[in-house]
N, C-alpha and C positions, 0 to 999 in steps of 0.2 A: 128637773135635773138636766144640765147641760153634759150630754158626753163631752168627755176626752179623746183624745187621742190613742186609738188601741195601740201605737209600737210603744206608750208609756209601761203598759202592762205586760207580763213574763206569761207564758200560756206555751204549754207543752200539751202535746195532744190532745188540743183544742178544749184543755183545762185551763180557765180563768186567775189568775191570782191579784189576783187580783178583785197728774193728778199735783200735789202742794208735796214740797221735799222739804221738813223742818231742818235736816243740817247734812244731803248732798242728793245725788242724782240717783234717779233711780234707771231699772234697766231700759237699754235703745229703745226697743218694738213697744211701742201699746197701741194695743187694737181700734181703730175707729171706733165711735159709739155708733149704734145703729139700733132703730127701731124692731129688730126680729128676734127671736129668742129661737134657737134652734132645737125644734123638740123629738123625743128619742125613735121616734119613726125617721126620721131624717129630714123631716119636711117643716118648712118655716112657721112660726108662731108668731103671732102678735106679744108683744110684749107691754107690761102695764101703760096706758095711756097718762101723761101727767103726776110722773111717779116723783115726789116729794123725799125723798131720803136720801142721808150721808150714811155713806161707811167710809170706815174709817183703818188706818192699820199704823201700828208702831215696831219697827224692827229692834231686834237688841243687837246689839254691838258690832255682829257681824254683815249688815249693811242689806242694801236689796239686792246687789249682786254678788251675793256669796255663793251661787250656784248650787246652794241647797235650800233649807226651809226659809227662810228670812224670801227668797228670792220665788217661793213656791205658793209663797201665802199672797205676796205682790201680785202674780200670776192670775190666782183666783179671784183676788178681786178686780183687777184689771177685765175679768173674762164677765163678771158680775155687772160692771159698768157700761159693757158691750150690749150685753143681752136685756138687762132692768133699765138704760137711760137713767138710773140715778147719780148723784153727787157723790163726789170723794175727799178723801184729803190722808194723807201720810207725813208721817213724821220718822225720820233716818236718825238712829243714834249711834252715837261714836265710842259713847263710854255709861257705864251703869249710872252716873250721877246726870244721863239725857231721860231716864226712863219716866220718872216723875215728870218731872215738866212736859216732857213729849205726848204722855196721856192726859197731863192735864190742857194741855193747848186743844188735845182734840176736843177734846170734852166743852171748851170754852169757844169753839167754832162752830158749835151746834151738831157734833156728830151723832149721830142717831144711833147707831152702831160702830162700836170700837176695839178692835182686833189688837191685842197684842201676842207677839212672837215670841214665843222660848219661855223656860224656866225661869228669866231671869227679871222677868218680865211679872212675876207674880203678885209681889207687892203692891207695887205701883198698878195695877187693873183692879185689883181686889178693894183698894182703897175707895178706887176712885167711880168703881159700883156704889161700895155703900156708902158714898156722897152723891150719889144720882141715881136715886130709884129710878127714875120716869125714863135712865136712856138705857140700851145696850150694851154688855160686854161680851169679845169673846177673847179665851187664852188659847194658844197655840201649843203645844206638848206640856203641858202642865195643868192642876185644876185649883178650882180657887179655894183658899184657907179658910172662909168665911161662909161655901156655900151659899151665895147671895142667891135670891130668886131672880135677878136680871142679868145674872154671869153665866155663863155657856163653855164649858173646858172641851175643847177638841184634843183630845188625844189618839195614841198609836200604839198596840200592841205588838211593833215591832220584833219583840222576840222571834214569832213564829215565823216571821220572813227572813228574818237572821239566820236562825234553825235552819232554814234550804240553802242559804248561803255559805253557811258552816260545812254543811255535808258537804257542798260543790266544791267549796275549794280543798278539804280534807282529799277528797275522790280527785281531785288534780293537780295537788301538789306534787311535787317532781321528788323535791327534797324532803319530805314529810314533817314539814314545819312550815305552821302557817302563827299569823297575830293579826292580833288586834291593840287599840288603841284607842282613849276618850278625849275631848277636850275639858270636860270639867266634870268629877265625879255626881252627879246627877241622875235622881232615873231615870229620865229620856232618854241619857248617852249607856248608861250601863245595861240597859233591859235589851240595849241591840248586842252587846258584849254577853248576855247569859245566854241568850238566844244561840247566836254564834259559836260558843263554847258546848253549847249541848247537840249544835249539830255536829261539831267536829266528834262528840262523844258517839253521838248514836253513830257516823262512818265504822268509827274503830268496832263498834259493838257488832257490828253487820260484818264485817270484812278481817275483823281478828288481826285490825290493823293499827299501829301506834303514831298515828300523825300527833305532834306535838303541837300544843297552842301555845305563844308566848303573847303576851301582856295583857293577861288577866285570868283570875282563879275564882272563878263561880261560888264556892264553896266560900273563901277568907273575905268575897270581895274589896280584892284587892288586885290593884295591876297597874297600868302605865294609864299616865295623864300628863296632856301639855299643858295645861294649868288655864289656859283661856281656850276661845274660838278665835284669834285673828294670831296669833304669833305662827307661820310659817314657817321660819325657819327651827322651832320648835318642833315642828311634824317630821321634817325632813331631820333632823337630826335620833329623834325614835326610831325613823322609819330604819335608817341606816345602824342603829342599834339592832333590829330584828335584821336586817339584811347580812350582819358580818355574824351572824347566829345561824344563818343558814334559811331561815324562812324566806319564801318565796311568794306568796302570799298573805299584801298588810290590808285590814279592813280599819279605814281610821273612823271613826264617829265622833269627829271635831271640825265639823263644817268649814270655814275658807283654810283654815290647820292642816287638811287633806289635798289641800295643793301642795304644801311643802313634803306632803308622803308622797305623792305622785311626784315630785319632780324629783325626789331620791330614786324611787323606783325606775323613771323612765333615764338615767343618770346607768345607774346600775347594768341594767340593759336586759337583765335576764330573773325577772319578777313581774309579781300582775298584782294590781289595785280592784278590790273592790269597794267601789261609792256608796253610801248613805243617803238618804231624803229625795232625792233625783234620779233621774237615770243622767247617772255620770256620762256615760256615751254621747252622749245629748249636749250635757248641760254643761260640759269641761272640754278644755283644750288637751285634755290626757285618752281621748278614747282609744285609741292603739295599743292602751295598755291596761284598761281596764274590763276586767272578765264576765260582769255582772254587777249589780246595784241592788239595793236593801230601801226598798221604795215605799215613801209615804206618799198617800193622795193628798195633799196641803190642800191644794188647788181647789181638788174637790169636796172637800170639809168646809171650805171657805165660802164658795159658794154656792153649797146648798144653804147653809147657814145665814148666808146675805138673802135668799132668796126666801126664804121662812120668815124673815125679818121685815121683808117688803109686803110680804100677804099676810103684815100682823099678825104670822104664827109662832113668834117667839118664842122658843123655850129654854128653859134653864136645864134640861135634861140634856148629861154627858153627850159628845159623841165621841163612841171608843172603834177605831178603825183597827180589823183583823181580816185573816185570809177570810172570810166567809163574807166580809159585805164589800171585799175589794179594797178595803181601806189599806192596807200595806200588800206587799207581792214582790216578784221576782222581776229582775229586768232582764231581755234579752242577754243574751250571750253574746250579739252583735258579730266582732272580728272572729270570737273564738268559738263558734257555734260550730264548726268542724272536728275543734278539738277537746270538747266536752264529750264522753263518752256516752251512746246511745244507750247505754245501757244504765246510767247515772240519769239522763232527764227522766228514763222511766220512775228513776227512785223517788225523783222527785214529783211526779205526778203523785206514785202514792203515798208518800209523805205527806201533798197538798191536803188529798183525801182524807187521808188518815186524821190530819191535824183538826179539818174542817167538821170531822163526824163526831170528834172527841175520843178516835182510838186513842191517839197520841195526844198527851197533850203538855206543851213547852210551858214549863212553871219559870217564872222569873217572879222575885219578891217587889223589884222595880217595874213590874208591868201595870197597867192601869187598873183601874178597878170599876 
């Protein structure tokens, strides 16, 4: 396993929570390839000699620099190319009628292993398994319809890091209204919306306090949606809906859609964004204004997953990322670490706790299985 970067991960009192472009560019930096694998002692590792394998990735619609997952899974494999000296190749899609051909082109370049991104994405992988026993798949926030033996679903139990999101922004809102927002109704987008919703529930239950959620109701599942991942100015017009409602706190879960939230927000002058899939501080031109992040490991699903695939450990067995194996978590508080109340990270330490032991535990229907 290749470490991360720990300021990726949220950790209060020193509790954990934790190449070929088929139609455009993918992100500036990719890392040198280099012979050493960097292993969890700190100290350098040889890395397979003469290593024979493709992997492979196909984005959906929201590109490889959407500054979330599409961009997170690019990451990992990039980091997998570093470390293994193997081959790559990616295919960039612009519209749901690239997804098909974009996995079949891998598949037809001899990719050994084939990653596709999102929900959207499900079809077209699932198919194109059970057309190729002999190579690899994996999905990205979804699993496959088919249950194939050579398909691999990495998923994210988001809720639960949602949950401490929920609480945090309940516990700071000014105006006691906070929202949310999806880009297409989905489980992946909504299970970070039940999440979210239950923590703002459990704030009020602790504190006998009535912060209000706008756009979305746990219970009718039903709430606001910009209808894709790429319409921006779609986000920013939601966002400015919750804004003239008085909420002061919007969590969008609509990947490049969450820029036009942010750039309402940052417009506004006097509200705070919280980011999805990334740590937004990081990974956005918005960090000044964003309080915290609702963080998937893409990166790291990606390539451990690459890495099992190169030591012919393949398996078809899920991986479901939750607070307990670090797979999802909190992001720093970054600018606002001052003004997060010391007495709210403690909740959230045992919240963490609490989630991880099974006192609590955050039910969403859209959560993986």
């Amino acid at each position: 396993m290749r470490p991360f970067n720990p300021k990726t991960l949220f950790s209060l009192a020193a509790v954990g929570v934790l190449a070929l472009s088929a139609c455009g560019e993918a992100p500036e930096e990719e890392p040198e390839n280099e012979n050493t694998e960097t292993a969890e002692n700190g100290e350098a590792a040889e890395a397979p000699e003469d290593v024979d394998f493709t992997a492979c990735l196909v984005s959906d619609a929201g590109g490889w620099d959407d500054q979330s997952f599409n961009e997170s899974a690019y990451n990992g494999l990039q980091n997998a190319i570093e470390d293994f000296d193997i081959d790559s190749n990616t295919a960039e899609s612009s519209s749901e009628a690239d997804f098909g051909p974009n996995v079949d082109a891998m598949v037809q370049q001899g990719c050994d292993l084939t990653f596709g991104v999102g929900f959207m994405l499900e079809d077209a992988v699932d198919e194109a398994a059970l057309a190729n026993e002999d190579l690899s798949f994996g999905l990205i926030d979804s699993t496959f319809p088919s249950d194939p033996e050579n398909g691999k679903a990495l998923v994210f139990n988001t809720a639960e890091a949602a949950y401490l999101a929920g609480y945090v922004a309940a516990a700071t809102s000014e105006t006691g209204v906070v929202a949310t927002f999806g880009g297409i109704q989905i489980p992946s987008v909504t299970v970070f919306m039940d999440g979210f919703a239950d923590g703002v529930d459990r704030y009020n239950t602790d504190n006998g306090a009535e912060v209000q959620l706008l756009g979305w109701d746990k219970e009718s599942q039903n709430g606001s949606f910009s209808g894709d991942f790429e319409d921006q100015n779609a986000g920013r017009t939601l966002t400015e809906q919750f804004l003239a409602q008085d909420a002061d706190i919007v969590m969008p879960v609509a990947g490049p859609v969450g820029l036009g939230a942010a750039a309402a927000i940052e417009d506004h002058g006097d509200a705070l964004l919280i980011w999805v899939d990334t740590d937004g501080y990081e990974s956005t031109d918005y960090g000044d204004i964003i309080l915290t992040s609702v963080m998937k490991q893409i990166p790291q699903a990606v390539y451990d997953t690459i890495e099992e695939a190169v030591a012919g450990e393949f398996s078809s067995e899920p991986y479901i990322g939750d607070l307990e194996n670090e797979g999802v978590g909190l992001a720093p508080f970054h600018d606002y670490e001052d003004e997060v109340d010391g007495e709210v990270k403690e909740k959230i330490d045992e919240l963490i706790e609490e989630i991880i032991s099974g006192e609590t535990v955050v039910e969403s229907e859209n959560a993986p299985q």
